[in-house]
C-alpha positions, 0 to 999 in steps of 0.5 A: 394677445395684444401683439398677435404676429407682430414683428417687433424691432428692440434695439439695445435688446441684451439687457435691463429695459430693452429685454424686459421689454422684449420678453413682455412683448414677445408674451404678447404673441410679437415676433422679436428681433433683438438688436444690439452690439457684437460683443453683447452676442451671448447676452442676446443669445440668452435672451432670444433662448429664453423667449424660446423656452416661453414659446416665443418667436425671436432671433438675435442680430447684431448691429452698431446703431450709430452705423447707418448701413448696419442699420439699414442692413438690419432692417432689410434682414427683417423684412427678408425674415418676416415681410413687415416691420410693426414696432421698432422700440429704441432703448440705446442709451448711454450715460457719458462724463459725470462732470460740468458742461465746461469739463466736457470734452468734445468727444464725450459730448459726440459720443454721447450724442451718437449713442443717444440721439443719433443712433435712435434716428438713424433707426426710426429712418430706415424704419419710417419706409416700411411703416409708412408704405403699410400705413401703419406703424409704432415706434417707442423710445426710451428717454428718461428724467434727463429729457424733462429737467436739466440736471447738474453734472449731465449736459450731454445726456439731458441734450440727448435726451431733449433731442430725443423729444423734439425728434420723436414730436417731428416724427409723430407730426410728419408720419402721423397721416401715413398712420404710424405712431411715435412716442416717448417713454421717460423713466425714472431712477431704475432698479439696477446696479448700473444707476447705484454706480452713476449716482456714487459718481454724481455724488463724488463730483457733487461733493455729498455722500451716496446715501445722502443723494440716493436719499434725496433722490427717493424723497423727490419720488412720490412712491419713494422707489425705483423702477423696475423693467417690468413696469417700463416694458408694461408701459412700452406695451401700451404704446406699442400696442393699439390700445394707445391707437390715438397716441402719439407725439408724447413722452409718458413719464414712468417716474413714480410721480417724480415728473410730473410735466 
């Protein structure tokens, strides 16, 4: 098993890439504790049964990551469960307004930045201690398309998820001779409700029909499908695992071949 006794920390764990990654790891002998917000309680609930069901470890807790004492309180829960934090995989995400920059308000624009970027170092920074003292650690977080290429109607995402770059780098260069690692993953279009929803809303403020966008978007991929959780969370393992043990600083695109640099 790749992950034998390991504890591993998912956050946004209740649902799409954030639990697909945390039953893939948990199948890999890894002790999960599954992070996300109050009200996904039942889902999280679910989850962590059905990680059960498969003679997995995992509990569920709950915390606001944009919230730095939550954060540091779910930290500490870990460590007083299992005395050693190995992975920390961040897949908080948040998509914001489907309009131009100049539309943006400030609010959108900081809750979009709190829920992308924010949440994700105040979650590595209460990690980085306990990895660093044990001198060995991975962190792996979910960026996606919009951290690679600027995209019309998505200023606040592609920020986020540019930052989201430029800090998982920082990290790599400042814990990398403590030997904790830190990588990106950059997925591309998923196989999910919730994209076929956003791309309705681009293609309204685009002023093109759905089927046209979605078209388009297929044919700019190479294996001219979405991706699936399972697929992302295979990659995730790679990176958390110590079979990329000389990996770190980089952002793997997960694209089918539409991202290419």
């Amino acid at each position: 098993m790749k992950l034998a006794d390991q504890v591993v920390v998912v956050v946004g764990g209740a649902r799409g890439i954030g639990e697909a990654i945390a039953c893939t790891f948990a199948g890999e002998g890894a002790r999960i504790a599954l992070v996300d917000l109050e009200k996904a309680k039942p889902q999280l609930d679910g989850v962590v049964q059905g990680i059960a069901q498969q003679g997995g470890d995992a509990v569920a807790m709950t915390a606001d990551a944009t919230d730095e004492s939550q954060v540091n309180r779910m930290v500490t829960d870990v460590l007083s469960r299992w005395g050693r934090l190995d992975v920390l995989v961040n897949s908080v995400g948040f998509r914001g307004p489907m309009v131009q920059v100049q539309e943006i308000t400030e609010a959108e624009w900081d809750a979009v930045l709190n829920v992308n970027l924010k949440a994700v170092f105040l979650c590595c920074k209460a990690a980085l201690k306990p990895m660093m003292q044990r001198k060995r650690g991975s962190i792996v977080s979910i960026s996606g398309t919009a951290g690679r290429e600027g995209m019309a109607l998505r200023g606040s995402l592609c920020a986020a998820k540019w930052g989201l770059l430029g800090l998982t780098q920082t990290i790599a260069r400042e814990a990398g001779p403590s030997g904790v690692r830190a990588n990106v993953i950059c997925p591309g279009g998923m196989d999910e409700a919730d994209l076929r929803e956003m791309y309705r809303d681009r293609a309204k403020g685009l002023g093109v029909p759905f089927e046209e966008l979605e078209k388009s978007v297929l044919q700019q991929t190479p294996l001219r499908k979405y991706a699936q959780h399972e697929e992302v969370a295979k990659a995730a393992l790679f990176l958390a695992s110590d079979d990329s043990s000389h990996t770190t600083g980089e952002a793997l695109n997960v694209s089918g071949g539409r991202l290419m640099h």
